[in-house]
TORZARO-102675 format. One record per residue (C-alpha): chain; residue number from 1; x, y, z. Coordinates in Angstrom, 3 decimals, padded with zeros to 6 digits. Example, Ala and Ser with C-alpha at 12.3 -4.5 7.8 and 13.67 -1.06 7.14 Angstrom:
<atoms>
<'A', 1, <012.300, -004.500, 007.800>>;
<'A', 2, <013.670, -001.060, 007.140>>;
</atoms>
This chain:
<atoms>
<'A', 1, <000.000, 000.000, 000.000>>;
<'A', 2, <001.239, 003.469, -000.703>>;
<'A', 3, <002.059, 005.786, 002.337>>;
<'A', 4, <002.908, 009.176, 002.072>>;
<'A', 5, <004.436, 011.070, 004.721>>;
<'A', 6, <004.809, 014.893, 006.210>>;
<'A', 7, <003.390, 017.175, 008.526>>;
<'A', 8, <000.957, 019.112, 009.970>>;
<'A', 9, <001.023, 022.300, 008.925>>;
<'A', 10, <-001.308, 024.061, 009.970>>;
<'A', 11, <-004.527, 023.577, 012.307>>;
<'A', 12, <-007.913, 025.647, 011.737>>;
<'A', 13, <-011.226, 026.137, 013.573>>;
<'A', 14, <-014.192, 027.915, 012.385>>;
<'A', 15, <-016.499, 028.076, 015.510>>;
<'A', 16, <-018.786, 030.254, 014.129>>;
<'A', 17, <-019.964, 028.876, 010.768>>;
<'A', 18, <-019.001, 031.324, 007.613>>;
<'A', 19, <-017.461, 034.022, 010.065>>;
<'A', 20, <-013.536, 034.209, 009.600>>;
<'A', 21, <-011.760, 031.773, 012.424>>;
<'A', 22, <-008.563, 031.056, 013.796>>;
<'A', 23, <-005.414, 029.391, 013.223>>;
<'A', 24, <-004.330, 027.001, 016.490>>;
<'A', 25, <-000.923, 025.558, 017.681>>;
<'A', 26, <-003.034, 022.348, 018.770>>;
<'A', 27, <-006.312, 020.807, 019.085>>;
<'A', 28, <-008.343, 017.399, 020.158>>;
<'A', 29, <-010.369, 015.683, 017.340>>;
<'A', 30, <-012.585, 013.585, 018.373>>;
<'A', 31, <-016.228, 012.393, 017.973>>;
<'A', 32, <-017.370, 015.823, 017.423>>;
<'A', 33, <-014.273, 016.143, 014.646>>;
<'A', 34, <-012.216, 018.979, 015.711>>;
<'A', 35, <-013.367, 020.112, 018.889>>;
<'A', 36, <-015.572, 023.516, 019.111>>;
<'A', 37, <-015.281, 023.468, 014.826>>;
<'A', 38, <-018.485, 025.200, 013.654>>;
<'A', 39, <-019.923, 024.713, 017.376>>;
<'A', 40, <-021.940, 028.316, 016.776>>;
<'A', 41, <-023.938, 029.645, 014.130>>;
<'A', 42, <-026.342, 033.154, 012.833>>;
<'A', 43, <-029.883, 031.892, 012.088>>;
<'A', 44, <-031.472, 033.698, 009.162>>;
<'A', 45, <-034.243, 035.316, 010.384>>;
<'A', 46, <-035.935, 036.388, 006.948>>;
<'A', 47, <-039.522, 035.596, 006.202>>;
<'A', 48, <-039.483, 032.634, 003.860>>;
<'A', 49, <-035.984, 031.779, 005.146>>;
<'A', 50, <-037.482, 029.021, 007.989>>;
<'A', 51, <-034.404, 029.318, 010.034>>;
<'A', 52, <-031.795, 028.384, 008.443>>;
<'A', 53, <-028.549, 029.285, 008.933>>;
<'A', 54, <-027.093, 032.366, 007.577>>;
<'A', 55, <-023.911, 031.697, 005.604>>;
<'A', 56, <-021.465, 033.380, 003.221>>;
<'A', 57, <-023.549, 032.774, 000.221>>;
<'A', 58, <-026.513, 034.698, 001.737>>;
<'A', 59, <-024.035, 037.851, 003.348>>;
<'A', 60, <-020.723, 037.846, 002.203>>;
<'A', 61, <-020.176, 040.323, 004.752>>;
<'A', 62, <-019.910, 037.627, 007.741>>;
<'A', 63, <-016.589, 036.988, 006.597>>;
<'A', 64, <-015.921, 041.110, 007.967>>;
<'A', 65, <-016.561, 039.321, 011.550>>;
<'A', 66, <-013.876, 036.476, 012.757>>;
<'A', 67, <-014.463, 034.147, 016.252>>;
<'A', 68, <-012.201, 032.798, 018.541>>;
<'A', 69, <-012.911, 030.129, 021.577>>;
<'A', 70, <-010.953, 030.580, 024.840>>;
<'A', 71, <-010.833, 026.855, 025.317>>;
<'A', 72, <-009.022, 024.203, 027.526>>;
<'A', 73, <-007.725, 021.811, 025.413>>;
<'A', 74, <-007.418, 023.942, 021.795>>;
<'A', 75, <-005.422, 026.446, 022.050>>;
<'A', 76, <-004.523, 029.339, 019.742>>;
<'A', 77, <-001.018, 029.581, 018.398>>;
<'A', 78, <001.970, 030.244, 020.685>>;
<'A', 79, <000.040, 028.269, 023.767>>;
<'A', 80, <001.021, 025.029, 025.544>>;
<'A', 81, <-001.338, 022.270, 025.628>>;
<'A', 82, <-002.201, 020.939, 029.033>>;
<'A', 83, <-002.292, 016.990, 029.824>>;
<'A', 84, <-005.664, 015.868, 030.368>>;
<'A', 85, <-007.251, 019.382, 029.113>>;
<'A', 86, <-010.974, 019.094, 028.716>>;
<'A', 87, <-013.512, 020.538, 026.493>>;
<'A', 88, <-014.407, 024.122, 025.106>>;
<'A', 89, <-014.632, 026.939, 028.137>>;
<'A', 90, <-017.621, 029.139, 027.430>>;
<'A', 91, <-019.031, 030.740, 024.306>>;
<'A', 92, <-016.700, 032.419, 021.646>>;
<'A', 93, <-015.386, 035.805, 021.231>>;
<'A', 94, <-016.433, 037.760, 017.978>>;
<'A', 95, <-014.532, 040.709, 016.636>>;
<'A', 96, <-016.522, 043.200, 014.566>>;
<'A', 97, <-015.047, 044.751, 011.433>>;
<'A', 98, <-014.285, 047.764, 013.199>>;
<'A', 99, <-012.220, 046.159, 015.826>>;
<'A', 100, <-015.001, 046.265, 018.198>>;
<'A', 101, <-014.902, 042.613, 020.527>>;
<'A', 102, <-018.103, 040.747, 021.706>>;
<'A', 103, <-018.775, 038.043, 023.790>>;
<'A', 104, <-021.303, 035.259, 022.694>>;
<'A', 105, <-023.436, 036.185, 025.775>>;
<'A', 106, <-023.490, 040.040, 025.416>>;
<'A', 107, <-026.817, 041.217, 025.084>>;
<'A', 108, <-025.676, 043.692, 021.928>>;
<'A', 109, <-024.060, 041.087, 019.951>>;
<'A', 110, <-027.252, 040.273, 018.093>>;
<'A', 111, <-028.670, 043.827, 017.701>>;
<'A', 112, <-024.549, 044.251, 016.161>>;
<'A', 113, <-024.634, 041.608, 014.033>>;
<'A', 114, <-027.911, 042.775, 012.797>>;
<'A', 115, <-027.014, 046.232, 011.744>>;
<'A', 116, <-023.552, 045.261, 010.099>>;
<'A', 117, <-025.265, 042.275, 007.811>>;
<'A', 118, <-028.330, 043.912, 007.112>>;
<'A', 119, <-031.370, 041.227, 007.886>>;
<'A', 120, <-032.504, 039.782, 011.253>>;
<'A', 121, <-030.624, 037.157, 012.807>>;
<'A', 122, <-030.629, 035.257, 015.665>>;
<'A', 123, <-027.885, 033.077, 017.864>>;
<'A', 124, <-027.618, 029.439, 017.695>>;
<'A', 125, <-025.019, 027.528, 020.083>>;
<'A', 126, <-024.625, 023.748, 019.307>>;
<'A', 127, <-021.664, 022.198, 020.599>>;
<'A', 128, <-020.527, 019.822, 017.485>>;
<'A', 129, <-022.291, 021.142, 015.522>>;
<'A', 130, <-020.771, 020.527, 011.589>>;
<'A', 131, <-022.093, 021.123, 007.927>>;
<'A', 132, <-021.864, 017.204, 007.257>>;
<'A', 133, <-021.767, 015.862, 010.840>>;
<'A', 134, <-018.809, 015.335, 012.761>>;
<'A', 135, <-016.426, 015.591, 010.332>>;
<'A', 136, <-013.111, 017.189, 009.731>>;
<'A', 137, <-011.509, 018.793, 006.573>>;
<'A', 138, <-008.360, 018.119, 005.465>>;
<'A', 139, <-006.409, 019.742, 002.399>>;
<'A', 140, <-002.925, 019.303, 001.189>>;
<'A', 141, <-000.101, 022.050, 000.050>>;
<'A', 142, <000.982, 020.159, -002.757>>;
<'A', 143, <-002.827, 020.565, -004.444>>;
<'A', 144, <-003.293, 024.436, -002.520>>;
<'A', 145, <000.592, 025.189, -004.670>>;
<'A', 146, <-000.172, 023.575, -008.290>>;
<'A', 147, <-004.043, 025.467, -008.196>>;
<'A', 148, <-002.600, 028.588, -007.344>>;
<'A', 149, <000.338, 027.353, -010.530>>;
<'A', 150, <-002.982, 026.747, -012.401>>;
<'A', 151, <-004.449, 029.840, -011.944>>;
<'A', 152, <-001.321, 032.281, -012.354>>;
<'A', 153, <-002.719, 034.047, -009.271>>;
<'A', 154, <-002.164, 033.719, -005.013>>;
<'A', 155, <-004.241, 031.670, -003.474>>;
<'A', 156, <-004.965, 031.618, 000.310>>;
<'A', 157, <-006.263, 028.095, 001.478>>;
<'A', 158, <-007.862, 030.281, 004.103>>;
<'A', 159, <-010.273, 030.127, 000.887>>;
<'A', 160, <-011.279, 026.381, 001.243>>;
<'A', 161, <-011.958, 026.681, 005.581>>;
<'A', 162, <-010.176, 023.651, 006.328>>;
<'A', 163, <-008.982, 022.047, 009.845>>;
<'A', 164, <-006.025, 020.529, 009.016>>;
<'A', 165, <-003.817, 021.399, 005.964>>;
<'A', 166, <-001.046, 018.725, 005.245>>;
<'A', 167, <002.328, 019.004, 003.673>>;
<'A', 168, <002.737, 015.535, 002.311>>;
<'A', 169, <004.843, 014.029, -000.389>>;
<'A', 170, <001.955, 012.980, -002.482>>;
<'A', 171, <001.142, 014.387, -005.816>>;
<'A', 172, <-001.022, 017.330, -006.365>>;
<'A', 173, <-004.459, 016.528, -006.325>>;
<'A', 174, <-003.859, 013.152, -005.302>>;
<'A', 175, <-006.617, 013.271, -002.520>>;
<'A', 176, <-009.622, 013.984, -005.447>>;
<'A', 177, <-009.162, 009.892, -005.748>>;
<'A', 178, <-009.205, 008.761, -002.097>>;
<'A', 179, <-011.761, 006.616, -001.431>>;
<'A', 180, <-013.760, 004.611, 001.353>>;
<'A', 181, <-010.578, 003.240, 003.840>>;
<'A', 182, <-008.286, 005.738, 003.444>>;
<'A', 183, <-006.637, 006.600, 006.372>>;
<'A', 184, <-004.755, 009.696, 007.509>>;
<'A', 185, <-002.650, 009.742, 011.003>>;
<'A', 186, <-001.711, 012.999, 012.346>>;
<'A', 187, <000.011, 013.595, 015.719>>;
<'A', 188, <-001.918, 011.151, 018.120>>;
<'A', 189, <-005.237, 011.300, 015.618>>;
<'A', 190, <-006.921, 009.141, 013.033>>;
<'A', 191, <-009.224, 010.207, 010.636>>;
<'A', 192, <-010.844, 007.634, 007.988>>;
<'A', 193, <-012.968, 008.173, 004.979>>;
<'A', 194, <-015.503, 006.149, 005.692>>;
<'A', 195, <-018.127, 006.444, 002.783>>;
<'A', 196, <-021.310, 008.676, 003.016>>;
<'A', 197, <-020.792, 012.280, 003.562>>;
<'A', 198, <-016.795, 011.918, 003.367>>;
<'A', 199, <-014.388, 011.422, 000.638>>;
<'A', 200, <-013.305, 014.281, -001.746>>;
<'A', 201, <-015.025, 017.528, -000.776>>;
<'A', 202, <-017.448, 018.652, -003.822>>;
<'A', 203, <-016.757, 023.130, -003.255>>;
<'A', 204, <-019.860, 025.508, -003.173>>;
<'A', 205, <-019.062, 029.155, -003.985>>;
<'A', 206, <-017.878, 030.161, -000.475>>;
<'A', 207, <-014.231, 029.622, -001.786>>;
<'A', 208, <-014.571, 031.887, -004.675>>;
<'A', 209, <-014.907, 035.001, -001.647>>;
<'A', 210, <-011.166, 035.791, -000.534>>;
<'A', 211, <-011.121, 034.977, 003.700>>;
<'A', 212, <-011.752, 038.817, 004.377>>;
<'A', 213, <-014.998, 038.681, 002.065>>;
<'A', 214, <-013.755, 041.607, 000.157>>;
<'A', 215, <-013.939, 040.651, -003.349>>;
<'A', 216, <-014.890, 037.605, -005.467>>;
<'A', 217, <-012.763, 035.415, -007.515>>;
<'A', 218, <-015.302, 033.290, -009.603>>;
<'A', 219, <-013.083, 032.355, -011.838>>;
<'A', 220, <-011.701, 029.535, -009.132>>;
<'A', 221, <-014.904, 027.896, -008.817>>;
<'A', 222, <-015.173, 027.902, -012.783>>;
<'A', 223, <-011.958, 026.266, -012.521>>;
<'A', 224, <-012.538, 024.090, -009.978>>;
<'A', 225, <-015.466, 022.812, -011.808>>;
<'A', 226, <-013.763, 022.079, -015.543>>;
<'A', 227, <-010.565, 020.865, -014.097>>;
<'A', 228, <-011.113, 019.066, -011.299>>;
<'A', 229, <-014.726, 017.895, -010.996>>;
<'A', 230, <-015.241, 021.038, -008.101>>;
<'A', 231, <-013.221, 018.631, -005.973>>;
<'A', 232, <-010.686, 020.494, -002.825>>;
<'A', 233, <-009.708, 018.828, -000.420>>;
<'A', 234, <-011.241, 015.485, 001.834>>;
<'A', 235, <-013.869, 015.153, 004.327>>;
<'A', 236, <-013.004, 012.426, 007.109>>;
<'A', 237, <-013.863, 011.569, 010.223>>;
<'A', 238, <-012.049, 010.932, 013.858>>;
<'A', 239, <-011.826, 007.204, 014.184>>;
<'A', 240, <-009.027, 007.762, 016.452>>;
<'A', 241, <-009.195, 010.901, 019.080>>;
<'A', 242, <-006.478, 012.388, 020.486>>;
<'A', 243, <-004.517, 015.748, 020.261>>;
<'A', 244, <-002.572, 017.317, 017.053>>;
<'A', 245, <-000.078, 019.667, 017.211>>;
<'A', 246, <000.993, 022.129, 014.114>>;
<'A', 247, <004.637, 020.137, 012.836>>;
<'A', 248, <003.251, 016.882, 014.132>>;
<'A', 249, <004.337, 014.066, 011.730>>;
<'A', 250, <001.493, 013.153, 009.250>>;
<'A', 251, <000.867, 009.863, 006.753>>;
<'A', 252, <-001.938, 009.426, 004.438>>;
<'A', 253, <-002.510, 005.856, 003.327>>;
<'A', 254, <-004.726, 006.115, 000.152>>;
<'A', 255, <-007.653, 003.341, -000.910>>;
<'A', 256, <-009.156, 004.120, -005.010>>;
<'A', 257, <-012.626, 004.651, -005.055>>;
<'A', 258, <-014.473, 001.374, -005.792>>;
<'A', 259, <-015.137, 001.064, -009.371>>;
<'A', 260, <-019.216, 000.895, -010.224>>;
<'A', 261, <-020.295, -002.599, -010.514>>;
<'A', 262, <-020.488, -004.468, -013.494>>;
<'A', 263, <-023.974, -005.893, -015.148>>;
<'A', 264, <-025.085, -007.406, -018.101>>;
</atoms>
């Protein structure tokens, strides 16, 4: 079986979904994927909207606001991890495009939000909460340098909101062919494809918005789409918790998609 090998380089959370995030030193994956990932969410509160959750392709502007958890055992860069650390500590802490910071539980944050997106929201806290269940992203540097070589043009992988981006020795765009059983270790972790909802990660426009949500590129998605069946990245999940550290060594042991069945 083929094994490539590298390291973590860097680790991501998003715990509010679509609003900019931050870049950790360490975190625990486990069953809730990366722990306090998309744990917090604006609910659209638009007639005809029923709820759901506000995201960049409804108000680019959420990508103005960024959140950060003060948490236990996740830790933002430049932070020691403690043995035995536990889960998330209290709500996050947003930051408003003028600099202004708010806590989850201040009584202004929602009139705030409302004002600087423009429609009426609401506050949703759900601790594991994910866009595909418990899952965690995972992108690699060879595929984030040969798109941007593709597309003449920088490109931030900020773009694509992963949790884990890997700098492996496998080929660019290798991962658009990993199938059910293929395993990635990282640090103490192990994350598995393990058929519905993970495997290669099919892009929607978000990563089209640069991470500040200033202007739009749509020529990536276009891109995306001819050359590389809108493929970026794989979705796994946690099949073995533990804690991950940025430099931690990494392997990714590949498994082809099954091939259709045959029939007469």
């Amino acid at each position: 079986m083929t094994v490539y090998r590298g390291r973590v380089q860097r680790i991501l959370r998003w715990p509010v979904k679509s609003l900019r995030g931050e870049e950790l030193e360490g975190a625990r994956l486990d069953e809730r994927g990366l722990a306090g990932d998309r744990a917090y969410s604006l609910v659209d509160g638009r007639e005809h909207h029923g709820g759901k959750v506000l995201t960049v392709r409804q108000r680019a502007e959420m990508l103005h606001w960024s959140g950060a958890l003060p948490a236990a055992d996740i830790l933002p860069a430049g932070t020691d991890i403690p043995a035995g650390a536990g889960g998330t500590a209290g709500g996050p802490v947003l930051t408003a495009p003028d600099g202004t910071v708010w806590h989850w539980d201040d009584p202004g944050l929602t009139a705030a939000l409302r004002e600087s997106l423009g429609v009426p929201l609401s506050l949703r806290a759900a601790d594991g909460q994910q866009d595909r269940g418990p899952t965690v992203l995972v992108t690699c540097e060879a595929s984030r340098a040969a798109l941007e070589e593709e597309l003449g043009a920088p490109l931030d992988v900020l773009r694509f909101r992963p949790n884990l981006h890997l700098d492996l020795d496998a080929p660019a765009f290798a991962e658009e062919d990993w199938g059910p059983g293929t395993v990635i270790t990282a640090g103490e972790t192990e994350l598995t494809v393990t058929g519905p909802h993970t495997g290669p990660c099919i892009r929607c426009a978000v990563p089209s918005w640069d991470p500040h949500g200033r202007e739009r590129w749509p020529e990536l998605q276009k891109w995306l789409i001819a050359e590389h069946a809108n493929k970026f990245g794989v979705i796994m999940r946690v099949t073995r918790p533990g804690i991950v550290r940025r430099d931690d060594p990494a392997t990714a042991s590949p498994v082809p998609p099954q091939a259709p069945a045959g029939g007469s």
